[in-house]
N, C-alpha and C positions, 0 to 999 in steps of 0.2 A: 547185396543185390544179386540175384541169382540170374542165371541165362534169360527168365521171362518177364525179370518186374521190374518196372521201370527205373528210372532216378531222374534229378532234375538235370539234368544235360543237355548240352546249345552244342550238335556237331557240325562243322563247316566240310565239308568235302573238296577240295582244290585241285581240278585236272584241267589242264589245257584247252578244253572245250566248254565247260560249266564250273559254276560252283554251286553247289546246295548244300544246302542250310537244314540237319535234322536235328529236331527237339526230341527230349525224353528217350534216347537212345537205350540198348539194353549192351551187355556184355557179348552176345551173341552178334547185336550190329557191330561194334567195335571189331571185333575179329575180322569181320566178312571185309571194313572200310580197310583196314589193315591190308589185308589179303588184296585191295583192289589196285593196290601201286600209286593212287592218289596219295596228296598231302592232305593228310586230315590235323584239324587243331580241333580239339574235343575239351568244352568249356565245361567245367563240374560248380555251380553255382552254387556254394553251399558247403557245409560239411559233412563227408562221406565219410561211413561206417569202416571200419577195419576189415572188416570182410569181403565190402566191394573192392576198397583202396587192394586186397590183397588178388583180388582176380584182377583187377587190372596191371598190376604188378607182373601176373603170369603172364600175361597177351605181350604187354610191350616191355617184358625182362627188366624190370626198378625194382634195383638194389632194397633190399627191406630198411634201410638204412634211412634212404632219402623219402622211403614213403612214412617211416615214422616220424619222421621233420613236417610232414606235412599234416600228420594228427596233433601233435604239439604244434600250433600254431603260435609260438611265441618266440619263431627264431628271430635272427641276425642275418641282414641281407645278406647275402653269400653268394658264391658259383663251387660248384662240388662236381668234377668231371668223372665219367664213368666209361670203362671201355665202350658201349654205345649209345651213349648219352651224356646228357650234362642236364644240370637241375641247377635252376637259378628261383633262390626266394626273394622275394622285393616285397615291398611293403607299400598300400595304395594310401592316402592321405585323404580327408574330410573334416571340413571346417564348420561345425555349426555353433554352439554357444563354447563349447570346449573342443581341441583337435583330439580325432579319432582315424586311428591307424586297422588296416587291414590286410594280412600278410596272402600274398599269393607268390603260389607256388607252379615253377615251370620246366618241364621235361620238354627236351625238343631232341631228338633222335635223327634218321636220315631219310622219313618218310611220315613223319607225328611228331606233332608240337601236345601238349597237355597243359592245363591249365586248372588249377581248384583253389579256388578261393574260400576264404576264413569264414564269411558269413556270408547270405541269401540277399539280396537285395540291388540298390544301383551302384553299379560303377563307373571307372572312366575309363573302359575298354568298347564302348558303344560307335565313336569315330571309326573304329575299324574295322568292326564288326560292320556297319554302312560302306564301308570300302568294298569288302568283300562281297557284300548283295550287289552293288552297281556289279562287280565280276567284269574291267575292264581287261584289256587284253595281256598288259604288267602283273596286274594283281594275280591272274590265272596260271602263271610261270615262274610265283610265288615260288622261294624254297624254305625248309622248318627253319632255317636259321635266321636267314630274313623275317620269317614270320615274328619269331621271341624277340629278333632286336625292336619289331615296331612293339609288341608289347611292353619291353622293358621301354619306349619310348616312350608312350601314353601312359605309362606310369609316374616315369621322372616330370612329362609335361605337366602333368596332374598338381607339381609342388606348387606352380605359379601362381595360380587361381587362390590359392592358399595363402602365398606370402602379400600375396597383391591385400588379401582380407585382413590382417597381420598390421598389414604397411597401413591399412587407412584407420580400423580401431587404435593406433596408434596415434596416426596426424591425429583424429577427433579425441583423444584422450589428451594430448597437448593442448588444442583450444580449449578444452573445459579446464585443466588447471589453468590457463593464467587469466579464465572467465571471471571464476570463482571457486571457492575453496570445498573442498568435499573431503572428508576421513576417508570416504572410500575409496578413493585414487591410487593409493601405494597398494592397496590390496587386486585392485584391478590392473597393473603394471605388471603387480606379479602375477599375475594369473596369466597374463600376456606370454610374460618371458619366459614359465614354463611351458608353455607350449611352444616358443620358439624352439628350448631347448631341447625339447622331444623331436620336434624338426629337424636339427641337425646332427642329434641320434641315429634319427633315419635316413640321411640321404648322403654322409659321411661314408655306410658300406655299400650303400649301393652305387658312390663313383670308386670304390676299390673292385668291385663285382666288374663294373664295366673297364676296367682298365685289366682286371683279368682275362674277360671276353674278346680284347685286341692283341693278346700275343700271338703271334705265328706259329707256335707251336701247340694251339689248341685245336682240335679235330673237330671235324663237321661245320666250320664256321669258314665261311671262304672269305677273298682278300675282298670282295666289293662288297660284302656287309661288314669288314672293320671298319670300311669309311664311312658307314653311316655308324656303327657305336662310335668313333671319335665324335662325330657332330653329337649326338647325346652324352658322349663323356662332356664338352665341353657345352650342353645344358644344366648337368649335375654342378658342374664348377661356379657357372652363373647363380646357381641359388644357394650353393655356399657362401657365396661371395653377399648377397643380398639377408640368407641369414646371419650374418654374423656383423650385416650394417645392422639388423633389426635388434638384435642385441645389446649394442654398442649405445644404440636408440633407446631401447628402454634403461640402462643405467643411466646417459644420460638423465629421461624422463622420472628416474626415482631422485638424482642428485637435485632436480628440480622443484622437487615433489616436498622431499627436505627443505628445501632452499627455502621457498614458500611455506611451507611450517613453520621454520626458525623466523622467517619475515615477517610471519602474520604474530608470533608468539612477541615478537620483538616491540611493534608494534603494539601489541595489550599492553606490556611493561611498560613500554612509555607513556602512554595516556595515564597505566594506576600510577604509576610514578610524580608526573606532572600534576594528577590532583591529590595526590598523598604532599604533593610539596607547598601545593597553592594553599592547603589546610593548615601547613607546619602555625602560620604566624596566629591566623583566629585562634587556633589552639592552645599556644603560646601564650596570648593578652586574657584569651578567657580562664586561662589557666592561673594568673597572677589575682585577675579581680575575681577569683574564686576561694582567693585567700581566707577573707572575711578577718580581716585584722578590723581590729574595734578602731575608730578614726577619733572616738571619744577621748579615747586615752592619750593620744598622743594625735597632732597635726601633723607628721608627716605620714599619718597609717591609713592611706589610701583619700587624699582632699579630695578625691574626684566623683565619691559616693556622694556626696553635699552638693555637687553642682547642679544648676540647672541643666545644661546639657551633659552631662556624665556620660548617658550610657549611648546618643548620638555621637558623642565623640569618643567612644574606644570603638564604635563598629565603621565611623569613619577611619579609626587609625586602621583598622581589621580590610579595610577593602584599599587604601592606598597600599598597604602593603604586596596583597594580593595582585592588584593593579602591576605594582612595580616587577613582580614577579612575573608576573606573562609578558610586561615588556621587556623585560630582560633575557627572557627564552625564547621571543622573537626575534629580539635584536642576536642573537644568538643562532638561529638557527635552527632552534630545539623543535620548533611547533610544525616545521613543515611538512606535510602529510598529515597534520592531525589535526589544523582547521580545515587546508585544504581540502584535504580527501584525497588528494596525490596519490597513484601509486610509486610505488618502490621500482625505479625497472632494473630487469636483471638479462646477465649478459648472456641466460643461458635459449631466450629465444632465436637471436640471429644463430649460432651455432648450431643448435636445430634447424632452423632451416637450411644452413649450409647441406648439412647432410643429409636432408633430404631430398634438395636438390640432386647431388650425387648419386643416390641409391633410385633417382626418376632417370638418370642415365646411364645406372650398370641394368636396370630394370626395362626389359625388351618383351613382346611377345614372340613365344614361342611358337618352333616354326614345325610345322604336323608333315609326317612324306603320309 
């Protein structure tokens, strides 16, 4: 970007009397807002060329170090302190068929806060951005440091909305297995729990970043913005806590997933079984008067060819046996769910609900300053 040509930029201007709000800034404005002893927070919506990132570098002095972390957009949340500055990467979260992460990056110095994000589009930095337009009398005496913690705030808040989507394809993934059976259940659990797992990828350094950002011995971050990073450290820990029920949740959901396999599979066995068994005796009798022994030659080589009822009476013997056999596997026990249609219950519903009871009361709305 050169002194005259645009880029896509959202600049806030913060001075005790106003705030304004300039789009499409150039290089040239940055200097002049600099120059003006306002807090400026200068939004880069998008990905920015090495050339601009490098003239902004010049204006507000970022280490080439931290501006190359921010053309590789594939870090690791972090905080990296610089004699006039610090640069905190976090990463924003979006849930639509699969979760999708988007790294933003933040310089806040002792009169500019900076902000560039990974891709062009919506974020969840919009709440404060509407703070800033109202331009109440708090908001206006704003400082950069408070500025980053609300950002890192609308970031972390951002997870909720997430795991809250998380947490319900989940319960509805549980009443469909114990509805009915689907093969595609254990593939759609895993699909789940990989992206829990990428969840707690990313939200693990970003409560180490903000537990960084509260030491005493960090410059430019004064003592009445640690208490508000505590309150967001102890947001970051609530959706630790909540991924790692959703985890815990879906093994559960696979052991059940199993469970229901093996029950349904258990289930086929018994029925081929029961009529593999109920078959054994016709099998057996037809198999003997299959013999075909001549009855001519000898009286005892089957008399029963010669009677009149011969063949009414071996399919009588054929069905008392049969007979005797199902009531023997009644009187037994053997048939139950398989005239009935009974299901099987298994222990692993009440336990799910327990825990999800639970994770309805580690699970709070988050609170917005």
């Amino acid at each position: 970007m050169t002194t005259t040509q645009k880029n896509s930029a959202r600049v806030f201007a913060i001075g005790p009397s106003e705030i304004k709000e300039i789009r499409d800034v150039t290089v040239a404005d940055l200097r002049q807002l600099l120059a003006s002893g306002q807090v400026i927070w200068a939004d880069f919506d998008g990905p920015v060329d090495k050339d601009t990132l490098a003239e902004i570098g010049q204006i507000f002095e970022l280490h080439p170090l931290s501006l190359e972390d921010v053309t590789n957009a594939r870090q690791r949340p972090k905080v990296e302190h610089y004699p006039k500055y610090h640069f905190i990467v976090t990463r924003m979260v979006n849930l639509t068929e699969r979760l999708e992460s988007e790294q933003l990056s933040i310089f806040f110095g002792k009169s500019f806060v900076l902000t560039f994000q990974e891709k062009p589009g919506g974020d969840c930095l919009e709440p404060l951005r509407d703070s800033l337009r109202l331009g109440s009398d708090a908001i206006r005496h704003t400082t950069p440091d408070y500025l980053a913690y609300a950002l890192v705030d609308m970031v972390v808040d951002g997870f909720f909305p997430v795991i809250k989507t998380l947490g319900d394809r989940l319960n509805d993934l549980e009443e469909e297995i114990f509805r009915r059976h689907d093969q595609h259940h254990a593939s759609r659990i895993h699909a789940i729990k990989r992206d829990i797992w990428a969840l707690r990828q990313t939200i693990w350094p970003v409560r180490d970043a903000l537990a960084t950002l509260q030491r005493d011995n960090i410059s430019l971050v004064q003592s009445e913005t640690r208490l508000y990073l505590r309150d967001c450290y102890d947001h970051a820990m609530r959706i630790i806590e909540l991924v790692e029920s959703h985890q815990t949740m879906c093994s559960d959901l696979m052991d059940l997933q199993m469970s229901r396999e093996n029950s349904r599979m258990n289930e086929i066995l018994r029925v081929l079984t029961i009529i593999s068994t109920l078959f054994i005796p016709p099998t057996f009798i037809a198999g003997i008067y299959g013999m075909n022994f001549n009855p001519d030659k000898s009286p005892l080589n089957m008399p029963e060819l010669n009677w009149y009822l011969g063949y009414p009476f071996a399919l009588a013997i054929m069905a008392l046996m049969m007979g005797g056999l199902i009531f023997w596997m009644w009187w037994k026990g053997w048939m139950t769910g398989v005239i009935s249609g009974r299901r099987i219950k298994l222990p692993f519903r009440k336990e799910l609900k327990d825990r999800q009871d639970r994770e309805n009361r580690l699970n709070g709305a988050p609170r917005h300053h």
